[in-house]
C-alpha positions as CSV (number, residue, x, y, z in Angstrom):
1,X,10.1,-1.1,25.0
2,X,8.8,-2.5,21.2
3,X,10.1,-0.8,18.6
4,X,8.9,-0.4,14.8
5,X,11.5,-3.1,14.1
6,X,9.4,-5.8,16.1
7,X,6.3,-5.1,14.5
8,X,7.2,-4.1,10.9
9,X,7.0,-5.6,7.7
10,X,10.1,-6.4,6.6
11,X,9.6,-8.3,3.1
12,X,7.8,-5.1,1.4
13,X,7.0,-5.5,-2.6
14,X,8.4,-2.6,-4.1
15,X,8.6,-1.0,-7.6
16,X,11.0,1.2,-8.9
17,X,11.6,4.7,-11.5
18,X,11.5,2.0,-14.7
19,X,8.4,0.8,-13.4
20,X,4.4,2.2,-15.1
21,X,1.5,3.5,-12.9
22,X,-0.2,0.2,-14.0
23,X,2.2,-1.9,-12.9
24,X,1.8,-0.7,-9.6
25,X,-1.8,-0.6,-9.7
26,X,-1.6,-4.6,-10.6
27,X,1.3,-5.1,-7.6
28,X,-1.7,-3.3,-5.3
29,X,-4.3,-5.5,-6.3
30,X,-2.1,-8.6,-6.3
31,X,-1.0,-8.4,-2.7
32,X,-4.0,-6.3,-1.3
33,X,-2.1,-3.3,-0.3
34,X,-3.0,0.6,-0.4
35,X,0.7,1.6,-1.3
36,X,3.8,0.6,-2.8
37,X,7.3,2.3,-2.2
38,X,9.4,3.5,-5.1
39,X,13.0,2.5,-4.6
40,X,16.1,2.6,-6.7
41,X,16.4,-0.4,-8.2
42,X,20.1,-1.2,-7.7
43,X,20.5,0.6,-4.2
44,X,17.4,-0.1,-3.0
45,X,17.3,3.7,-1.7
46,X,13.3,4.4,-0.9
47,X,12.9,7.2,-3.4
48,X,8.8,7.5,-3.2
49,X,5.4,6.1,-2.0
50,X,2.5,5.6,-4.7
51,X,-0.6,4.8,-2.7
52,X,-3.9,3.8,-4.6
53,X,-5.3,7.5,-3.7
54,X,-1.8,8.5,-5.5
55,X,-2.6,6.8,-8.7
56,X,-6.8,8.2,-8.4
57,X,-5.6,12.1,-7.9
58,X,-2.2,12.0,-9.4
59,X,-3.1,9.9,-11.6
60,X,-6.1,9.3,-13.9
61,X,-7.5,12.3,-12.7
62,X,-5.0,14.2,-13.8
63,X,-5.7,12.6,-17.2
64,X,-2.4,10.2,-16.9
65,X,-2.7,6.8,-18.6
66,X,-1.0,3.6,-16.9
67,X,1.9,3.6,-19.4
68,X,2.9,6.8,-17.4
69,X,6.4,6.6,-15.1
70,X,5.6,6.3,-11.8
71,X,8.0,9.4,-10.7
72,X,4.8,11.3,-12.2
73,X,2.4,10.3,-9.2
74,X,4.3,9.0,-6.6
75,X,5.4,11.0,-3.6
76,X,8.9,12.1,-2.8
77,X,8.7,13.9,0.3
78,X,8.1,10.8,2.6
79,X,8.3,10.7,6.0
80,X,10.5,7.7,7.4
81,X,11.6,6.4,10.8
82,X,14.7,4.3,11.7
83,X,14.0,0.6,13.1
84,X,14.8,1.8,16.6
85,X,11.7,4.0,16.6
86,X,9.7,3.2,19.8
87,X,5.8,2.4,18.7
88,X,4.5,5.4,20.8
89,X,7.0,7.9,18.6
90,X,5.5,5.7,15.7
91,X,2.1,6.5,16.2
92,X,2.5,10.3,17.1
93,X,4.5,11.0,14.0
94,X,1.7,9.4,11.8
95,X,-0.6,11.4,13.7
96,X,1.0,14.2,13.5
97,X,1.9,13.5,9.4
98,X,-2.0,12.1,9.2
99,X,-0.2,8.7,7.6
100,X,-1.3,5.3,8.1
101,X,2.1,3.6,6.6
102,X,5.7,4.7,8.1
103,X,8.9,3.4,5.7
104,X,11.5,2.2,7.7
105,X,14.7,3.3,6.7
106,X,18.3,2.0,7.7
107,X,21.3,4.0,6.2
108,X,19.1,5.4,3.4
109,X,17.2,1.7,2.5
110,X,14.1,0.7,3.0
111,X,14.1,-2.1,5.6
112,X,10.3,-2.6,6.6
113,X,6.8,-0.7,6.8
114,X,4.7,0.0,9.7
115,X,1.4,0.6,9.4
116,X,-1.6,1.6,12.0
117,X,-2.6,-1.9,12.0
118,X,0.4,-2.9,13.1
119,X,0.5,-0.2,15.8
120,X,-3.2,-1.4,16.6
121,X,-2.2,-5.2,17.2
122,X,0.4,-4.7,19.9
123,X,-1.4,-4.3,23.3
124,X,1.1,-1.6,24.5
125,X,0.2,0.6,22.2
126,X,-3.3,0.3,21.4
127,X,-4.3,3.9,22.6
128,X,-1.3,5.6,20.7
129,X,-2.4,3.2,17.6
130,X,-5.9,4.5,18.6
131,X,-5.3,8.4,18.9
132,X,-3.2,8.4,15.5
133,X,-6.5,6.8,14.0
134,X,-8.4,9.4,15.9
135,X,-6.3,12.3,14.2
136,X,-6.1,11.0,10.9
137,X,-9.6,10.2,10.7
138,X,-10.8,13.2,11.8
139,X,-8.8,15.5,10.0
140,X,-9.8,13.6,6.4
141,X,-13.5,14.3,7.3
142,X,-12.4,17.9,7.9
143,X,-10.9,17.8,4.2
144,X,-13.8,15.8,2.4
């Protein structure tokens, strides 16, 4: 059985407490990514996720200019899974969570990130990959 580890990415960009809001909205545009994890920078201890609908509500909408920390906007309560996580648990906790990217933690660091894409690649789990789409798309129509 796959696990998050085989389909992960491990070499995730990261920023950390000392870093701005537009520092990470640069890193976003830079490597065309939704979200960047907040980790300590000596520990490397995932602290947070700022994801680019982070910076638009958290953010400049809450009147926030880019020289603002990005422990103002990011989120702290994130939801992580070990590398051993099979694909199919993968895919029911980010339905379940209505996430598209899962950290992967390994004794408190971030080791990788799995996202529904890379859920949707891997021909065993195309209809888990499939169904956490399904809930997450449908409930965001529900909230919009």
């Amino acid at each position: 059985m796959k696990t998050v580890r085989d389909v992960m990415t491990s070499n995730v960009d990261c920023c950390t407490p000392l870093d701005n809001v537009y520092e990470v909205a640069v890193k976003m545009k830079e490597l065309d990514v939704g979200a960047i994890p907040i980790v300590d920078n000596e520990s490397n201890t995932l602290l947070g996720m700022i994801t680019d609908r982070d910076l638009v509500i958290r953010g400049y909408a809450e009147k926030r200019s880019g020289s603002n920390q990005v422990t103002n906007v990011m989120s702290e309560d994130v939801i992580t899974v070990p590398p051993n996580t099979s694909l199919k648990e993968a895919s029911g906790i980010m339905a379940e969570h209505q996430i598209r990217r899962l950290p992967v933690v390994d004794n408190g660091q971030l080791v990788g990130i799995v996202s529904l894409g890379d859920l949707a690649v891997e021909k065993m789990s195309n209809e888990s990959a499939g169904y956490a789409l399904t809930e997450i798309s449908e409930s965001e129509q529900v909230h919009h």
